[in-house]
C-alpha positions in Angstrom: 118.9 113.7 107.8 119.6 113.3 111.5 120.3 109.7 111.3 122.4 110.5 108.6 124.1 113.3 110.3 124.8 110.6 113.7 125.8 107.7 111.1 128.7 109.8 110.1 129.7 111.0 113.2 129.6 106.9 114.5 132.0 106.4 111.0 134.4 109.1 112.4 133.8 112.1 110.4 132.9 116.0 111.3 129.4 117.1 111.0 128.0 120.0 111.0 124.0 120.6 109.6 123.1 123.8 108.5 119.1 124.4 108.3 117.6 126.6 106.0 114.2 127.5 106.9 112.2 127.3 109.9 110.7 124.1 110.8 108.7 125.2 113.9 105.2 126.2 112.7 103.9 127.6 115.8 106.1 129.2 118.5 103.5 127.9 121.0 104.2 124.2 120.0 108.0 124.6 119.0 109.8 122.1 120.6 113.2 123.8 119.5 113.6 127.3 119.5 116.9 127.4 119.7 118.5 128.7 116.5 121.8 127.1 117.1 123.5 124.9 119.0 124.5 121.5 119.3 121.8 117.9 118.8 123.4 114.7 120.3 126.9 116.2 119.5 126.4 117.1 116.3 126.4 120.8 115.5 123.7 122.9 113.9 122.5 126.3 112.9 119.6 128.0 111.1 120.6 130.5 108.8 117.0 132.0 109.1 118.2 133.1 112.4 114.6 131.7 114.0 113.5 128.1 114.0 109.7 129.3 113.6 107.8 130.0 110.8 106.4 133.6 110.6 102.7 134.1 109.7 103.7 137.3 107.7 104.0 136.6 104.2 106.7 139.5 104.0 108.5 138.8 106.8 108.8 135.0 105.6 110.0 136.7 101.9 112.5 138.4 104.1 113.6 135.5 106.2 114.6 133.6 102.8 116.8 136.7 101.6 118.5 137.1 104.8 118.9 133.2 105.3 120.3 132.9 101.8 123.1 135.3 102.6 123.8 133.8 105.5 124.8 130.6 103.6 126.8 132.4 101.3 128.3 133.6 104.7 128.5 130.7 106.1 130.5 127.8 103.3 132.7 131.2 102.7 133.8 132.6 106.4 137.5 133.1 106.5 139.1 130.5 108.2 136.7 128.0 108.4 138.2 124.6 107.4 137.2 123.1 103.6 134.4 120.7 103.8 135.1 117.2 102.0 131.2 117.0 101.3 127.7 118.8 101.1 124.7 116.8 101.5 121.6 118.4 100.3 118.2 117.4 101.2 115.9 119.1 99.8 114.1 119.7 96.5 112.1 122.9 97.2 115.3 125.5 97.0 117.3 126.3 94.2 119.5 128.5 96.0 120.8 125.4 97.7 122.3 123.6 94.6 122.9 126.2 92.8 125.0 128.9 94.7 125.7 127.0 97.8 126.8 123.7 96.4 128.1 126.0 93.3 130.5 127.6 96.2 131.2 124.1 97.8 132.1 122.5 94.9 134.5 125.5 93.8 136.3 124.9 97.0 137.0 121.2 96.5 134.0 119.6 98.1 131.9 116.7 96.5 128.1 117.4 96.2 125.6 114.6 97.2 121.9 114.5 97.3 119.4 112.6 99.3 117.7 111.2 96.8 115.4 108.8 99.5 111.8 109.4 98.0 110.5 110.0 94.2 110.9 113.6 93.6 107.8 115.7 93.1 105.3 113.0 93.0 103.1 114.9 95.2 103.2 117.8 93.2 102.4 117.3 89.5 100.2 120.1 89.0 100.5 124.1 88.0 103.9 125.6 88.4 105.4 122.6 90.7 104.7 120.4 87.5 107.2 122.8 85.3 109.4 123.2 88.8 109.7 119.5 89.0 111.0 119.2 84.9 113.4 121.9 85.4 114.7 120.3 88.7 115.3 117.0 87.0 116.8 118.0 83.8 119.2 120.9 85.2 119.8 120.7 88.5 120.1 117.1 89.4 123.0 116.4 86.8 125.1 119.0 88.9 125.3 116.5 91.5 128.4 114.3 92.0 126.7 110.8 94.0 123.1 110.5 95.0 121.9 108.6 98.2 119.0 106.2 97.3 116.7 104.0 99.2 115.2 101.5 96.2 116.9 100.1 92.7 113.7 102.3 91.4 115.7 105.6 92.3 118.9 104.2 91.6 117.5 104.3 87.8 115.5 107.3 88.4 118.9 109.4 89.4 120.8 107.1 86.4 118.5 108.7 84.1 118.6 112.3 85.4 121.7 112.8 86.6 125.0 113.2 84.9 126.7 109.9 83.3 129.2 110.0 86.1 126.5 109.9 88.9 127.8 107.7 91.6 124.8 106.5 93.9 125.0 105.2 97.2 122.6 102.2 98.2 121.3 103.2 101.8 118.2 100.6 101.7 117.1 102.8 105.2 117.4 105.2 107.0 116.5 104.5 110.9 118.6 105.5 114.3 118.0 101.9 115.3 119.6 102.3 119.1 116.4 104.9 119.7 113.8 102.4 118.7 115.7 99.3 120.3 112.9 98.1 123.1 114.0 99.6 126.9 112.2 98.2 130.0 109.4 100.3 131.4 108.2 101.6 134.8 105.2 99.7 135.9 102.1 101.9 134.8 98.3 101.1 133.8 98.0 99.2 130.9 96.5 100.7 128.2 93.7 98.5 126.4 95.5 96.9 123.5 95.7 98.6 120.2 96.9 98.6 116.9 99.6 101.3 116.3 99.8 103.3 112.7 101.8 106.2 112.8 103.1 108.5 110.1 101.0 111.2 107.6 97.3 111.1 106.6 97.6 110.9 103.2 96.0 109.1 100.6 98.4 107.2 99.5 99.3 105.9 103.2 96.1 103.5 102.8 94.5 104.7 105.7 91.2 103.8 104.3 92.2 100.0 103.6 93.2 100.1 107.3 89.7 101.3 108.5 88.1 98.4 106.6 90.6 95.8 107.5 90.0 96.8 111.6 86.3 96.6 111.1 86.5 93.4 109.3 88.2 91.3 112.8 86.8 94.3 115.3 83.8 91.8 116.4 86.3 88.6 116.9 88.6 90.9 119.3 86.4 93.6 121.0 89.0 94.8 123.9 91.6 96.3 120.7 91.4 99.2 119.5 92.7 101.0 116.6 95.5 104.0 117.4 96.4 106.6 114.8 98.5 108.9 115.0 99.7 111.9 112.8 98.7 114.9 110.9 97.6 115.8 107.2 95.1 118.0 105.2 92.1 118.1 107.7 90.0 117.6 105.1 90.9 113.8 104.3 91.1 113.5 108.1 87.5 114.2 108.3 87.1 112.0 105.5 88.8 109.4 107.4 86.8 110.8 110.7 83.4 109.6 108.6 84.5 106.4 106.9 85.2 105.0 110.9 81.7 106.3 111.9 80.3 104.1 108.5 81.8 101.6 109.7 80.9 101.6 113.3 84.0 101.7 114.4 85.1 105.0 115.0 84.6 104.7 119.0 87.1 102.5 118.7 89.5 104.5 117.0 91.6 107.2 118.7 93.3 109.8 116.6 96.4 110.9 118.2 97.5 113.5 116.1 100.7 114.7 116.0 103.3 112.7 118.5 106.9 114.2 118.9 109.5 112.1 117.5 110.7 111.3 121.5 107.3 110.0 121.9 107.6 107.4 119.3 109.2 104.9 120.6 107.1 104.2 124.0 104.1 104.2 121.8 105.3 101.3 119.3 106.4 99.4 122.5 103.1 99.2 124.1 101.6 98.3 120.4 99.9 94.7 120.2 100.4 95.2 116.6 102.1 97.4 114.2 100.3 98.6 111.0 101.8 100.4 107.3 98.6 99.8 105.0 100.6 101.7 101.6 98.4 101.3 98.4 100.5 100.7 95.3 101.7 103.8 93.6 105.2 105.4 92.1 105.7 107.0 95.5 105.4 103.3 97.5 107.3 101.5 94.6 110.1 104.1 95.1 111.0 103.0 99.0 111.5 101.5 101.2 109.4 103.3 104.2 111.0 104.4 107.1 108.7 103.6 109.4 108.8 100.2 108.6 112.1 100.3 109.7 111.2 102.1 112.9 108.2 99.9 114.1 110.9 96.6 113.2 113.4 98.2 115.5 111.1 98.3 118.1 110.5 94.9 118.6 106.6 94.8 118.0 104.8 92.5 115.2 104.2 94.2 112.3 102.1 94.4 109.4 102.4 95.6 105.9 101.7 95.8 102.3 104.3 94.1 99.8 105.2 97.4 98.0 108.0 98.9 96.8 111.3 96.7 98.1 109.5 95.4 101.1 109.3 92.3 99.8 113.5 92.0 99.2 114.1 92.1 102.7 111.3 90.9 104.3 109.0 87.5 104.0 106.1 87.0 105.4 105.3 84.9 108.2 109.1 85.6 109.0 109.8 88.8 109.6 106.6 90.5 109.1 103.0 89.8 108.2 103.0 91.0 104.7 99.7 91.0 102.0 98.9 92.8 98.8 98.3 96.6 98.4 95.1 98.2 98.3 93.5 94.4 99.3 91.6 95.1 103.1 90.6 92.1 103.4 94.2 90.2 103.2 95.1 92.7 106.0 92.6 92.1 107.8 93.0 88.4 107.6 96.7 88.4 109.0 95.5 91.2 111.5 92.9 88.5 112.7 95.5 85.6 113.1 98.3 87.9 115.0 95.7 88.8 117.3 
């Protein structure tokens, strides 16, 4: 959303970004607690009039209510100036679509979506299965364009949205100037590593990546493997134990989570870059934003041919790229970059 939000200012138009629910999780960690204000000259406000997430069940219950009316509030404030467009990014509020862009659109303004990731393939169980069938058959078609990363959503939205759907190819999504390589102050050099940054999911092939490093970490015992991100602890452990199988795992720092800001310096002092994804609906949808991030900085990068990868990018060209869910392809062009 934020590189969105800075592409349009770059084109010449107004933004503004309106959050609706607190993104801080911890007030002790929040690195913005600031409900409004103003981000690289863009504009923003939380409606839920706090940026972090209570603990309190009722108190979050009550931070929705009062947020939603501050919406209402907010697209319908005398005086304030028609918008042209809403953009919408999420999927887990109704409210959103439904009165909000309801309002927008009743005021003249054209109603997108961010459509840059399958919808709901992480949830396809219980009541977010019957959430997710309701979502596509209702509330997508209310949608005038749809902004897609992959021709895979591009027919996803053709076939859930209304016949009129206009969608918007935006093969990625990355503030390239923040990930362009800057000269450093002269510091000790780390030992070199292998970077893989983003969520600890199953799906993220963190597993194949484990293998692949053991497979060349006798033929290059100074590098190390860094990780770094968050998800369920208990696949972390899971992780945690597959390194220690392999006798690797004194080789392998976990970083956990990095600030955004923190990125960028990491990548840069990377020997090698590393997006494992196994095959799935959720990889053949995208086009990953990280790999867009680690090629903007620079660094030599490795990945799996999923998804559209493999429309943009050869290998042995612009990337090292091998087949999903194969370890031992990774590792072999892990072996010859090092």
């Amino acid at each position: 959303t934020g590189s969105i939000a800075l592409g349009l200012r770059d084109a010449g138009a107004q933004v503004q970004v309106l959050v609706t629910c607190p993104t801080e999780l911890h007030p002790d960690t929040a690195l913005n607690r600031e409900p409004r204000g103003e981000h690289q000259g863009i504009p923003f406000e939380y409606t839920t009039g706090t940026t972090v997430r209570p603990a309190s069940f009722w108190r979050r219950r009550w931070i929705g209510l009062t947020s939603l009316l501050r919406q209402v509030g907010w697209v319908t404030r005398p005086g304030r100036e028609a918008f042209d467009v809403v953009l919408i990014s999420t999927m887990s509020s109704l409210t959103l679509p439904l009165v909000i862009g309801g309002i927008s659109r009743a005021r003249g303004a054209v109603l997108l979506y961010e459509g840059c990731e399958l919808p709901f393939v992480h949830h396809r169980r219980g009541f977010w299965r019957w959430y997710g069938r309701l979502y596509a058959r209702w509330v997508f078609k209310m949608y005038d364009g749809v902004l897609v990363v992959s021709e895979y959503l591009a027919r996803y939205f053709a076939r859930h949205g209304r016949s009129t759907v206009h969608l918007i190819r935006l093969p990625i999504l990355v503030d390239l100037e923040r990930f362009t390589p800057q000269p450093t102050r002269s510091s000790p050099s780390p030992p070199p590593y292998v970077a893989y940054a983003g969520f600890l999911d199953p799906g993220k092939g963190l597993e194949d990546l484990l293998r692949a490093f053991a497979l060349v970490a006798a033929r290059h015992q100074a590098v190390q493997l860094w990780i770094a991100g968050e998800g369920q602890p208990a696949h972390r452990q899971q992780l945690q134990a597959l390194g220690r199988a392999l006798g690797v795992h004194q080789r392998v720092q976990w970083l956990g989570w990095i600030p955004q800001a923190d990125l960028p310096a990491l990548f840069a002092g990377a020997r090698a870059l590393a997006l494992p994804h196994r095959a799935g609906d959720h990889s053949d949808a995208s086009f990953p934003t990280k790999l867009g991030e680690y090629l903007a900085s620079g660094r030599p990068v490795i990945a799996t041919q999923v998804g559209e990868v493999s429309r943009y990018l050869t290998d042995g060209v612009d990337a090292y790229l091998g087949p999903p869910d194969d370890p031992s392809a990774f590792a072999d062009r892990l072996d010859h970059l090092l």
